[in-house]
C-alpha positions in Angstrom: 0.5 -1.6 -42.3 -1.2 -3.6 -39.7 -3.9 -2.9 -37.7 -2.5 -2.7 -34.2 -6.0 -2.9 -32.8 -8.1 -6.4 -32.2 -11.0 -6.8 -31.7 -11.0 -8.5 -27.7 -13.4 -11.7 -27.1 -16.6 -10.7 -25.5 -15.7 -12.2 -22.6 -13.3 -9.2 -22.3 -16.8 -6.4 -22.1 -17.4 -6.6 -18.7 -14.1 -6.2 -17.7 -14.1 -3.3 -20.1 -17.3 -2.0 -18.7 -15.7 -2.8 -15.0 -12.4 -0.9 -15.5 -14.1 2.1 -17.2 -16.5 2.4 -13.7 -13.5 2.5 -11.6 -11.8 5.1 -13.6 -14.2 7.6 -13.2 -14.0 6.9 -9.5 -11.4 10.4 -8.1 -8.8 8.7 -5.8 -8.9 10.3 -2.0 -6.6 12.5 -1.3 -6.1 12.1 3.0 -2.1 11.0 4.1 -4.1 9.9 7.4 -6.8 7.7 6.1 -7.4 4.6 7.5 -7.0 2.9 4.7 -5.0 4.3 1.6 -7.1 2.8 -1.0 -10.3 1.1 -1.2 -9.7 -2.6 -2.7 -11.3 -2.3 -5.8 -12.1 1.7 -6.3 -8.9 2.5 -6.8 -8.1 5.3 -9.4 -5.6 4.4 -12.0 -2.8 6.2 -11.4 0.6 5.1 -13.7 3.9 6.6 -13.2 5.4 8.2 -15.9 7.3 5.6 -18.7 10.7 4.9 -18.1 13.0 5.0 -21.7 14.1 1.3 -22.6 11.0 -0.3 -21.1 10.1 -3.5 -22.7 7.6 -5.3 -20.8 5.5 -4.7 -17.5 7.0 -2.3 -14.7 9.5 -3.3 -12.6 8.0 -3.6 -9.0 11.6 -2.2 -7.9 10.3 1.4 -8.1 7.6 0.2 -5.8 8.3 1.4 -1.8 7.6 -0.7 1.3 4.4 1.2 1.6 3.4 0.7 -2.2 3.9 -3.3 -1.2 1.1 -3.2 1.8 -1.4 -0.6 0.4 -1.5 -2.8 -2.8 -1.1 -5.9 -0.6 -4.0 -5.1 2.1 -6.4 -3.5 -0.5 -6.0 -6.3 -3.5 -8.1 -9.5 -2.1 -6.3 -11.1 -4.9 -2.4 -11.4 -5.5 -1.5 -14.6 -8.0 1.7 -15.1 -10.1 0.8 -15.8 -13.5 2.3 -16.5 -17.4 0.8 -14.2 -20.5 0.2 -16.3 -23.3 -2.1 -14.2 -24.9 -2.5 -9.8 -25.3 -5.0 -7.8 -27.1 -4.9 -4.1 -27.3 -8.1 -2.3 -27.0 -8.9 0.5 -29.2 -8.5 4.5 -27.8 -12.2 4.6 -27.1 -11.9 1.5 -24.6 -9.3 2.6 -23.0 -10.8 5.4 -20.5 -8.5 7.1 -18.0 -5.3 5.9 -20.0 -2.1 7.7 -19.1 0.1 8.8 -22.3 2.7 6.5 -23.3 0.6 3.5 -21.9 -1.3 0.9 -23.6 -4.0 -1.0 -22.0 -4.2 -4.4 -23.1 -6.8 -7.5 -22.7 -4.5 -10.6 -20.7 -5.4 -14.2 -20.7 -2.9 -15.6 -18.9 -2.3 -18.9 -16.9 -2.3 -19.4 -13.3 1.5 -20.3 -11.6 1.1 -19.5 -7.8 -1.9 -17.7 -5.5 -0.4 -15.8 -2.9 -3.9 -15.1 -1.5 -7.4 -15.2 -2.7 -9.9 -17.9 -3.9 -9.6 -20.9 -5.9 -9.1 -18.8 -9.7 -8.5 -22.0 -12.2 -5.9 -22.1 -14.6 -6.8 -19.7 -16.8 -7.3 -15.6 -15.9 -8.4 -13.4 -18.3 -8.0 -9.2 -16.7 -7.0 -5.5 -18.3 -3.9 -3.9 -17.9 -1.9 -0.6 -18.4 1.6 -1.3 -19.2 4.0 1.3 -20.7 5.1 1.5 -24.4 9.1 0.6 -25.3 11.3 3.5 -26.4 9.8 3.4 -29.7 6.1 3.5 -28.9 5.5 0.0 -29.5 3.6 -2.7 -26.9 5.9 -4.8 -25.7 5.3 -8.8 -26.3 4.2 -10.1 -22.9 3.8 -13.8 -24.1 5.5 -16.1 -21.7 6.3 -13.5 -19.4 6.0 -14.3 -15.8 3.6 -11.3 -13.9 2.2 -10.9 -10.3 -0.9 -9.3 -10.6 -3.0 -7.4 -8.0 -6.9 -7.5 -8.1 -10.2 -8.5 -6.8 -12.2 -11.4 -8.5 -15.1 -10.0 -10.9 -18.5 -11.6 -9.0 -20.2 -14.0 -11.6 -16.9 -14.5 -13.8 -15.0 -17.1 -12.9 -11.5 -16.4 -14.2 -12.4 -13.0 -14.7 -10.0 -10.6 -12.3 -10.0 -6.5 -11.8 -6.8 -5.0 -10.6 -6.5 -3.1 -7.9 -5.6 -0.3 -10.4 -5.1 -0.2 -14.0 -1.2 -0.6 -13.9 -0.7 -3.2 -11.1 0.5 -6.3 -13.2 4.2 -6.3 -12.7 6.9 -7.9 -13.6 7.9 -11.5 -11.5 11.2 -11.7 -9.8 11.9 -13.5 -7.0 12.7 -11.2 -5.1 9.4 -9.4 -5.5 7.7 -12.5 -4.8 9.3 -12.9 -0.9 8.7 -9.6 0.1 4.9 -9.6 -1.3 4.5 -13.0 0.6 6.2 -11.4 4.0 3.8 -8.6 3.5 1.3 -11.0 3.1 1.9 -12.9 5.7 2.3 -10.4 8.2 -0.9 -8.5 7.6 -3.1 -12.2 8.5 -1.2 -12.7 11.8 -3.7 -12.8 15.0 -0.6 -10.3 16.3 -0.2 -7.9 13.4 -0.3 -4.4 14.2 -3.5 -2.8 14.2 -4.1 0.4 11.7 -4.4 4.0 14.0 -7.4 6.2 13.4 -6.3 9.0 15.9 -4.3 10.6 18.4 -6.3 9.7 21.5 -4.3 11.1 24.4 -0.7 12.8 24.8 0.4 12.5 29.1 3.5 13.7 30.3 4.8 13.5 33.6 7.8 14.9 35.1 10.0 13.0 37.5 11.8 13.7 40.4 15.1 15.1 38.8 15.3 17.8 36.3 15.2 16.9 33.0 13.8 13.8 33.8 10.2 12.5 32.9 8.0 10.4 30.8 5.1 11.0 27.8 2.8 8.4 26.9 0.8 8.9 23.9 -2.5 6.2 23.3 -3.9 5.8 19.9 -7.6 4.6 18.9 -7.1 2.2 16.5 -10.0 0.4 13.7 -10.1 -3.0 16.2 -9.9 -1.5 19.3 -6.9 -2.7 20.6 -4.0 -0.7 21.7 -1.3 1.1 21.2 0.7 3.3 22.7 4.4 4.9 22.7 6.2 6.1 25.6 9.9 8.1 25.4 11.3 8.0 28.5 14.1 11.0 29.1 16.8 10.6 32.1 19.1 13.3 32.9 22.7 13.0 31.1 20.9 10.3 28.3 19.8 10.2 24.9 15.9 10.5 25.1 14.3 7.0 24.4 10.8 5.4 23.0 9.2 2.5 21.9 5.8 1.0 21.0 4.0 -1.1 23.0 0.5 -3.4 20.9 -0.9 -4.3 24.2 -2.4 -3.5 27.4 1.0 -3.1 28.9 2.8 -0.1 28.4 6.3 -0.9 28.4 9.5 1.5 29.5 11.6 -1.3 27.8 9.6 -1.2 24.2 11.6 -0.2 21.3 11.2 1.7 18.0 9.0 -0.6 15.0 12.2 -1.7 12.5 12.1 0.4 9.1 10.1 -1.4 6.7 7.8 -3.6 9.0 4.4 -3.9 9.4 4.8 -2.1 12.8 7.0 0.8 11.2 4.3 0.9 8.3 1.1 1.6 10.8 3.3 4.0 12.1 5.6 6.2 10.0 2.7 6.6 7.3 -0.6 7.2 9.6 0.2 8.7 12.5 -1.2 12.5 12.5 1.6 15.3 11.7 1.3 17.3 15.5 -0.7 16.4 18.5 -4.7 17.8 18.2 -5.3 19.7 21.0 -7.9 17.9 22.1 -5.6 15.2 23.4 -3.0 17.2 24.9 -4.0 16.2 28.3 -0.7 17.4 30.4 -1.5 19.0 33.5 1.0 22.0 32.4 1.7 24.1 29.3 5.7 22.8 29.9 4.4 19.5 30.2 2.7 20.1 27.2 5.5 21.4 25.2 7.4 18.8 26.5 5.2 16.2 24.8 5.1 17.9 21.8 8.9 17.7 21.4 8.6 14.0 21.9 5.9 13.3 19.5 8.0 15.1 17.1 11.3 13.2 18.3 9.3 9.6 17.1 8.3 11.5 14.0 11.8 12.0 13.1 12.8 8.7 14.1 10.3 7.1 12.0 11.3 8.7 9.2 9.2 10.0 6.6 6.4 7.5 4.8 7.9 7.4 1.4 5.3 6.4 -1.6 5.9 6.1 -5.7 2.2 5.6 -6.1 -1.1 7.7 -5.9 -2.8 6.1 -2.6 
């Protein structure tokens, strides 16, 4: 029988070396961070294998979330082709999930999506999950988008953002990662919320009638705010508002846009006390009930990955 282990080229030992320094790095555990991941400290993190899989994991069971925290934590994203796979024996494999192998990549650059000038050659470490019958699938020729930073000193040399994000190319993966992509280095893209800063409501003239403002700090300094607006015998409105002017006519982020992102999967669960500013407990409670209202609204922050 053959040996299914290779001995990788020595090129390949500082990437070992790398990979085994982030692993032993514990992922944070905070929904509200600012960040969900630091770009390069990553813990690996692989999902379970799926039966029948054959090559590396389909970025479908990714969520819009999983797109931008890989996205705005990997300084590298490049579309490449495997033409060559070494697997690395148990004892260079630290950290590796069971019913994974992780495998040295040299691959050839198709397409960066963002990041330095690489070459035309990359050579990285990857987790990718064993077929139905245990074996590592044959990557050769197969088209992959791979997240990572650039190794400092090694030019060619990448580190993914976590052990497992190489993923299968599709088109379809490749326009959403560019939207993402492209949306994150706009001068107007939504900045990411730190805290609750202050939650106002004000009652109107009528019964029933009033408006809450909530403001947020955010890691810039430039604002944001939401204000639901309720009127007697209509269905209670809000919106966002990324600038200086708060806006009765602002609406609700889209699902799955950057906006809806900074939103649905950082703001704070309940208003801190500390920025219920209301003149009276009604008023209070009143905010309350909206904050919760734009909670619902926004829908809940769904993620298949470990932040």
């Amino acid at each position: 029988m053959s040996n299914p282990y290779r001995r990788p080229p020595e090129a390949c030992r500082a990437l070992i070396a790398g990979l085994a320094i982030i692993l032993a790095i514990p992922a944070a555990n905070a929904r509200n961070a600012q960040d969900s991941a630091t770009a390069g400290t990553l813990s690996a993190a692989p999902m379970p294998p799926e039966s029948g899989v054959t090559g590396p994991r389909d970025m479908a069971g990714q969520s819009y979330a999983d797109l931008v925290d890989l996205a705005q934590n990997s300084p590298v994203v490049v579309r490449a082709t495997v033409h060559r796979q070494i697997r690395l024996k148990p004892e260079e494999s630290p950290g590796l999930k069971p019913g994974f192998a992780r495998l040295y990549i040299e691959a050839q650059t198709n397409a960066l999506l963002v990041g330095p000038d690489l070459g035309e050659s990359l050579r990285y470490l990857a987790d990718v999950p064993l077929d139905a019958n245990g074996k590592v699938p044959k990557l050769t020729k197969t088209q992959v988008l791979v997240f990572g930073s650039v190794v400092p000193g090694k030019p060619g040399e990448l580190r993914l953002t976590a052990a497992d994000t190489m993923f299968a190319w599709s088109p379809d993966l490749d326009t959403r990662v560019r939207t993402i992509l492209t949306d994150l280095i706009s001068p107007d893209a939504p900045p990411r919320i730190t805290t609750l800063r202050e939650a106002l409501h004000v009652p109107g003239n009528l019964t029933g009638e009033g408006e809450t403002q909530f403001f947020f700090a955010t890691d810039s300094g430039k604002p944001v705010s939401i204000s639901v607006v309720r009127r007697p015998g209509e269905p209670t409105r809000w919106g966002v508002s990324f600038s200086e002017i708060v806006d009765q006519a602002a609406q609700p982020p889209r699902p799955e846009t950057l906006a809806w992102y900074r939103l649905a999967c950082f703001l704070p669960a309940g208003v801190p006390a500390r920025a219920s500013i209301s003149d009276t407990e009604a008023d209070k409670r009143i905010a309350e009930e909206d904050y919760v209202l734009v909670l619902r609204d926004l829908g809940p922050c769904r993620r298949n990955r470990q932040p």
